[in-house]
N, C-alpha and C positions, 0 to 999 in steps of 0.2 A: 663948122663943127656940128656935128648931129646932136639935135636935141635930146637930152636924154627923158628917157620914158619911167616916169615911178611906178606902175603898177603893177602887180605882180603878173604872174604867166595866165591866159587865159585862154579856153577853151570854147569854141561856138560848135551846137552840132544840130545837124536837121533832121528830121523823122522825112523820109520821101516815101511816100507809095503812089506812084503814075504819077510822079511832079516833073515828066522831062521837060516841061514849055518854062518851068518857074527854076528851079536848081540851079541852072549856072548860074544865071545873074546873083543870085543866093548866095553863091561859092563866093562870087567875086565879089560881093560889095560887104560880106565878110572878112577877107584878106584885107580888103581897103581899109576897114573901119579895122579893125585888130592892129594895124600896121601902125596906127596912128597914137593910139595908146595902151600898145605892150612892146616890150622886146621879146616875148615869147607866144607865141601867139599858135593856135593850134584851128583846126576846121575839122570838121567830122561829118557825115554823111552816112546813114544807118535807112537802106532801101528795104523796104522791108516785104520783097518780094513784087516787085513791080512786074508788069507785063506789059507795059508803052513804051520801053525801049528807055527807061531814062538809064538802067546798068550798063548798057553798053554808051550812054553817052558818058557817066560819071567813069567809068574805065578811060575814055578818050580824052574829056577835060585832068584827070590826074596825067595823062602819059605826056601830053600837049603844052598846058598852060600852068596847072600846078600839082608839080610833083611832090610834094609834102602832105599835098592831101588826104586822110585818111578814112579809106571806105572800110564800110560792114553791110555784107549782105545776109541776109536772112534767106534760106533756103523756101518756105513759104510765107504769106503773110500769116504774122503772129503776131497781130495787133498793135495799139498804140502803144499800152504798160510795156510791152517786151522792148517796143522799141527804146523807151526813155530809160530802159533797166542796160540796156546796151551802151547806149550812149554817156550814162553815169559810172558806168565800169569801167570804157574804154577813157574818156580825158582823165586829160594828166594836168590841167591846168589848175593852178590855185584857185584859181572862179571858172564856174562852169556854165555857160547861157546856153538856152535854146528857144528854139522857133520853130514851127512848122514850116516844111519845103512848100507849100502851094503859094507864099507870096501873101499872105493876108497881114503879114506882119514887117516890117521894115527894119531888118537890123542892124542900117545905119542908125539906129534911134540908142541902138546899145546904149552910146554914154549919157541916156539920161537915167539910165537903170544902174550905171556906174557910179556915178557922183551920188548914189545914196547907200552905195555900200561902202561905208564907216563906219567907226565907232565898233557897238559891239551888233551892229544890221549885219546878219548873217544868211538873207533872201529876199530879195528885192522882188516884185510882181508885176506886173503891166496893168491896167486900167483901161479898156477901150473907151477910147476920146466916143467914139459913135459907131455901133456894131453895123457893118456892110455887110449883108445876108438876107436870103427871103425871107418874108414874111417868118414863115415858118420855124426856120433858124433861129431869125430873132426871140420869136414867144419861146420857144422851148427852151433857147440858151437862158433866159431872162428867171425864168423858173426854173431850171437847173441850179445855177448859180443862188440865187433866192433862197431855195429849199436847202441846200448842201452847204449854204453858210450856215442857219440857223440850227440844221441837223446833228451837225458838226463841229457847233462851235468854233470855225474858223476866223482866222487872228487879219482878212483878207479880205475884201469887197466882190471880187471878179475873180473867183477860182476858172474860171470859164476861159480866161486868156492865154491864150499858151504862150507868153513870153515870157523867160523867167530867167533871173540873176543870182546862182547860189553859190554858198564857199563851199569848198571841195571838202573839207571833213564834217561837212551835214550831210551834203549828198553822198559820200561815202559811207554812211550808215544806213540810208534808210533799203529799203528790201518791199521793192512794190510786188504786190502779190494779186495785181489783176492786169488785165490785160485790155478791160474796155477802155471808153471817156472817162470813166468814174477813177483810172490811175490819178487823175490831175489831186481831186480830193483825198488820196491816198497818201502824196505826195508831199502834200501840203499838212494835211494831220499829223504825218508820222516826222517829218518836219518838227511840227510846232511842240510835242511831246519832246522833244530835244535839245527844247529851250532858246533856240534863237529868238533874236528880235526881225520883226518884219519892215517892208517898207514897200512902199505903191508909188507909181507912177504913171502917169497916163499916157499911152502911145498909140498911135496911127493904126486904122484896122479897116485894109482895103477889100473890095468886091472881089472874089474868087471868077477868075479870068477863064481858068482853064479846068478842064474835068471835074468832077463832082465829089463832095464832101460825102465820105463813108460813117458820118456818123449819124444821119436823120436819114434812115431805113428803118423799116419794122425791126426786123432780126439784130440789128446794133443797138436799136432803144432797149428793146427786152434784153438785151445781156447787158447792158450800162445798168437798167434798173438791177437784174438780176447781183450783181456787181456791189453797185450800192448800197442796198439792203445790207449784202452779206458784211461790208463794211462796217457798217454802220452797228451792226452787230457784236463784231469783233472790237475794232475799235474804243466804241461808247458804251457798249454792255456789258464785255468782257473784258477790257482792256488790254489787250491783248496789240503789240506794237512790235 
């Protein structure tokens, strides 16, 4: 007799831009980990204009291995915010996780973000165990997160993380309104203004194997700062949510 599964219906979706080397494994160890503790289980995939072929491969892994699959493609890239403004419109699942496509995160770790959504925890967070990134990455993610906690007043250690575990009528209210890295902080203030309880956990945060992180460029800093600021304006000066 099949074990039965208590937890409600849940949603995993990945932001891809140039992720064809990292995405299926992503697909699939998604469906595995879903399989195991939901009867409803949903995958999503939101490319957001790629140009390394990973659209025609996520075309071929839906037609192939799973057809339940559900893509969104973006006609150009239109950033990170758009992408996560997509991917919280389109699940349908009572909980809604996501991860970046490039593999930096492990989302068979899901149910350690699971077992702390109880009670009245309505967004569970990720905590990198040990940031894997250049130099570079490192410093800047380090004071990113730093500054955007304190700025912010965030209820969070590691806005920086992108793994994240939320119920579907939080993330159904909020309305991110940029489009750089500075969504994450968007996401999580407009979030907290809504009264959830948080909760953090610590998970796995591996070397990026394949192609290059689009967000430590000149031209991506200046708009994330750009981004920020205006946030931060809105948000803490005007209140504005």
């Amino acid at each position: 007799m099949p074990t039965t599964k208590l937890h409600p219906s849940i949603s995993i979706f990945f932001p891809c831009y140039n992720d064809r080397e990292t995405i299926k494994n992503l697909v699939h160890d998604a469906y595995v980990t879903l399989k195991k503790i939901t009867n409803h289980p949903e995958v999503i995939v939101i490319d957001d204009g790629s140009t390394d072929g990973s659209r025609e491969l996520l075309h071929q892994l839906k037609k192939t291995t799973f057809p339940q699959l559900k893509l969104i493609f973006h006609a150009t890239n239109k950033g990170y915010g758009a992408v996560l403004q997509s991917g919280f419109t389109a699940a349908k699942g009572d909980l809604i996780a996501y991860t970046d496509g490039d593999g930096q995160y492990d989302i068979r770790q899901l149910p350690r973000l699971l077992t702390l959504m109880g009670g009245d925890v309505s967004f569970v967070n990720g905590i990198k165990e040990e940031r894997h990134d250049p130099l570079l990455g490192v410093v800047l993610g380090n004071m990113y997160k730093f500054i955007a906690r304190w700025m912010f007043w965030l209820p969070i250690i590691d806005v920086d993380c992108d793994f994240r575990l939320i119920r579907k009528e939080i993330a159904k209210q909020i309305r991110l309104t940029t489009t750089s890295g500075a969504v994450c902080v968007c996401l999580v203030k407009k979030a907290q203004l809504r009264g959830p309880i948080f909760a953090e956990v610590t998970v796995s945060h591996f070397p990026r194997l394949h192609g290059q992180s689009q967000f430590f460029t000149l031209p991506r800093l200046i708009h994330t700062l750009t981004e920020f600021l205006w946030l931060w304006v809105n948000l803490m000066l005007l209140g504005k949510n």
